[in-house]
C-alpha positions in Angstrom: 0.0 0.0 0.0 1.1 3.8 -0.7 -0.5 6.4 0.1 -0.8 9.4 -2.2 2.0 11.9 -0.1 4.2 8.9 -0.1 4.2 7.3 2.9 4.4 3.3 2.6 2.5 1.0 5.1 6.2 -0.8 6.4 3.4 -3.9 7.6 2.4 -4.7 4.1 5.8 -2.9 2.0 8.5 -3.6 4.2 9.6 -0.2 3.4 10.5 3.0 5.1 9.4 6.4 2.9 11.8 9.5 3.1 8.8 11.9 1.9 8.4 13.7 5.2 10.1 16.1 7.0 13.7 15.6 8.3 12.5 14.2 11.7 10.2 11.7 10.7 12.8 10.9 8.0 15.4 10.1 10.1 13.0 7.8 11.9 12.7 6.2 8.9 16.3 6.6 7.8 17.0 5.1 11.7 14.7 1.6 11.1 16.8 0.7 7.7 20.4 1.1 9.4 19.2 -0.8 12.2 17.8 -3.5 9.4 21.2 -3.0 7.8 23.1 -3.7 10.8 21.4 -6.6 11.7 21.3 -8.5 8.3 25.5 -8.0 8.9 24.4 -9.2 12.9 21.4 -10.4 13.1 21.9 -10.5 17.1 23.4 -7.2 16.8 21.1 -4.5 18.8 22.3 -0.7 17.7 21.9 2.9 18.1 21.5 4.8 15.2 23.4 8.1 15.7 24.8 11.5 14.4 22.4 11.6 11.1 23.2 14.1 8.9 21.5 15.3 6.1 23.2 16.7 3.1 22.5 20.7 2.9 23.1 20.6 -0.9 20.7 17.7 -1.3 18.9 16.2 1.9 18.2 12.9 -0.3 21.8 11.9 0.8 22.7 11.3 4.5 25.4 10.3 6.5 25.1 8.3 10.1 27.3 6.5 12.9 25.6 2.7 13.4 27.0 1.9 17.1 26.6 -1.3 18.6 25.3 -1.6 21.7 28.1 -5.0 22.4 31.7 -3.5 22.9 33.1 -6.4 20.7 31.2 -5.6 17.6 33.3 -2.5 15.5 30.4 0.7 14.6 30.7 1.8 11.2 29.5 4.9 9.0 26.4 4.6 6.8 25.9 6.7 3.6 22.0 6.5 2.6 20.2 8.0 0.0 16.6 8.3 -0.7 15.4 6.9 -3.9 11.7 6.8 -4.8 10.4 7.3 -1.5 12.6 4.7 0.1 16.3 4.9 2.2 18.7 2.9 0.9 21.9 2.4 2.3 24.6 2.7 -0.6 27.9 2.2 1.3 29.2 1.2 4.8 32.0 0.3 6.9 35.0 2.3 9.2 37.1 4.2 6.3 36.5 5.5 3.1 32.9 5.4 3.4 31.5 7.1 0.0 34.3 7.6 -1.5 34.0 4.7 -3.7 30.4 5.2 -3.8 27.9 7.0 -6.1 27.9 9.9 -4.0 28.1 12.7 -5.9 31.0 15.6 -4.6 29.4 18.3 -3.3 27.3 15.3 -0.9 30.4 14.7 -0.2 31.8 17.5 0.9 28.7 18.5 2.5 28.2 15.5 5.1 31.8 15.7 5.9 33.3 12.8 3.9 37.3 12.7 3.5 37.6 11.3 0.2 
């Protein structure tokens, strides 16, 4: 089901929408890293921290995925909103969207060191 602003039923889609204003959105952004993190960990439990939107294009975003278990390494997430759903497009603890489609002034904007 989709409703005609864009927002997505998540019990019948699955899906999170990004169509909403930056707060809801980084609710939604905040329920696909965690998704993300535990298809890596499926026993992994995480917080979801630091997301920031792009000020050249708030369809990109950058995050800090922490878990909540001192042996498990956090990592960066670089997201962008495609189509009314967050998708995470590149992850890990260095050189995170550098390789990825993120295009340079995203980059420089979320604070990437590429």
């Amino acid at each position: 089901f989709q409703a005609e602003d864009g927002i997505r039923d998540i019990g019948v889609t699955g899906v999170q929408t990004c169509a909403l204003p930056i707060s809801a959105s980084d609710a939604a952004l905040t329920t696909v890293l965690v998704a993300y993190a535990k298809g890596a960990q499926p026993t992994a439990v995480v917080t979801v921290s630091g997301i920031t939107h792009a000020p050249s294009d708030p369809t990109w975003a950058r995050a800090v995925v922490i878990p909540k278990d001192p042996s498990l390494d956090g990592f960066t997430a670089i997201a962008h909103c495609v189509g009314f759903t967050w998708t995470v497009v590149d992850a890990g603890t260095s050189g995170v969207g550098c390789s990825a489609p993120v295009p340079p002034a995203v980059q420089a904007s979320i604070g990437l060191e590429c």
